[in-house]
N, C-alpha and C positions, 0 to 999 in steps of 0.2 A: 607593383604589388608591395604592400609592408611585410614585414619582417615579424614572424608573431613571435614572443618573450615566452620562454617558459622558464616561471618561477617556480624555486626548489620549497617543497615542503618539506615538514616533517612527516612518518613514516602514518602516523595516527593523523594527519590531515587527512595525507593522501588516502589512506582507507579509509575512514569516513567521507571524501566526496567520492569515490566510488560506490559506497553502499546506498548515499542520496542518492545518484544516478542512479543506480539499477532497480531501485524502489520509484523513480519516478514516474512509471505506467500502471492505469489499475490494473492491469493485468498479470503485473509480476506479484502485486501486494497484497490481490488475492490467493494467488499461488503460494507465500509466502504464509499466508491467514490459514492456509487448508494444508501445509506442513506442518503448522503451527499446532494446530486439533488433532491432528494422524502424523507422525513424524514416518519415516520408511512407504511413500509412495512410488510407484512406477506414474510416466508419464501415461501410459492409459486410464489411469483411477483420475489423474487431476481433468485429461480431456474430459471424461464420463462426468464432471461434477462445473465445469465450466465451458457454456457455449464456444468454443475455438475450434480451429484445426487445430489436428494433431500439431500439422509443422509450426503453426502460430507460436502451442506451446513449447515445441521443442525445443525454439530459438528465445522462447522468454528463459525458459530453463538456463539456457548456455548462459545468458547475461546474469544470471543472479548467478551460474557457477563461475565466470569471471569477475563476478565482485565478493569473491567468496562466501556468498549468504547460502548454498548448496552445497552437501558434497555428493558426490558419485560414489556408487557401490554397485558393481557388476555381479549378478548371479544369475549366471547360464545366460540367455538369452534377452534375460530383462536386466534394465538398469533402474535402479530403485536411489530416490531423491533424499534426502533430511538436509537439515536444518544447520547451518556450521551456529554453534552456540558463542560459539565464541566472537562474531563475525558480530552477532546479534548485542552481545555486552557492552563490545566496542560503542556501537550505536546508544546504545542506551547510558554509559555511562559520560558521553560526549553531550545527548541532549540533556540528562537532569540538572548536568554541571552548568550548561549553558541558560535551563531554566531557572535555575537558581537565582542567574546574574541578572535576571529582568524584572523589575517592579512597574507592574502596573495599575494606575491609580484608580480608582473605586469609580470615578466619573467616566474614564475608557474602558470599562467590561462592560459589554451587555451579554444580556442572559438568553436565552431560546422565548421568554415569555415577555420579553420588551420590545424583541423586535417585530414589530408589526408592518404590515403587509397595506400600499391603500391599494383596492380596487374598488371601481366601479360599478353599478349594476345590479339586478336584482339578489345574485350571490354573494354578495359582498363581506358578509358575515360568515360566510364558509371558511375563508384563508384568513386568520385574523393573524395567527402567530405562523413563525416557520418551524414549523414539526412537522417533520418526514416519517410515516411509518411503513416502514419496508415489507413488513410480516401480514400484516391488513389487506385483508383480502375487499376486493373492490366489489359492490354487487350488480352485477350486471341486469338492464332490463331488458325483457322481451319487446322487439316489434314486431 
């Protein structure tokens, strides 16, 4: 067996790849989107508004409170969720700086309306671009 290395970061590395980590399931990022809109949740408002179990969520919750993106606030029998803002700045101040430092040239961006799709067949013309509309409601026909 080897021997694994662990390199010493600085204190804002090591929070920032904790906060990647814990943001890396959709499940947390959702959670995290529905804090974001309502801050002061209990874990039954977030079950009620996203298909999981209770326990699914309760254990997404711990993980975003071990990367301090939650804090805990106890009152009486419920535990009521928010947002650490500061957890959140970290993050946001670590990517703008790192967008910052990337130029990308005009011939490597494509747009939602460039990229096209081939298929075959008589629908072909259906998927031309990749545009996802989540809110569009599908119409279903009667057999």
């Amino acid at each position: 067996m080897g021997i694994t290395k662990r390199l010493k970061f600085d204190i804002e590395t090591e929070a920032i790849g904790k906060i990647c980590k814990a943001l890396g399931h959709p499940a947390r990022i959702q959670i995290m989107t529905l804090l974001w809109r309502k801050d002061n949740r209990t874990c039954g408002e977030i079950v009620d508004l996203i298909p999981l179990a209770q326990s699914t969520i309760s254990k997404h919750l711990l993980e975003l409170k071990k990367a301090n993106l939650v804090s805990i606030k106890n009152e009486g029998k419920k535990t009521i969720y928010s947002i650490q803002v500061d957890s959140i700045e970290i993050l946001k101040k670590y990517v703008s700086s790192y967008l910052s430092t990337i130029e990308i040239s005009e011939l490597d961006k494509t747009t939602v309306l460039t990229t096209k799709h081939k298929m075959k067949g008589r629908n072909r013309h259906l998927k031309q671009y990749n545009y996802q509309f989540p809110d569009k409601k599908i119409k279903q026909i009667a057999v």
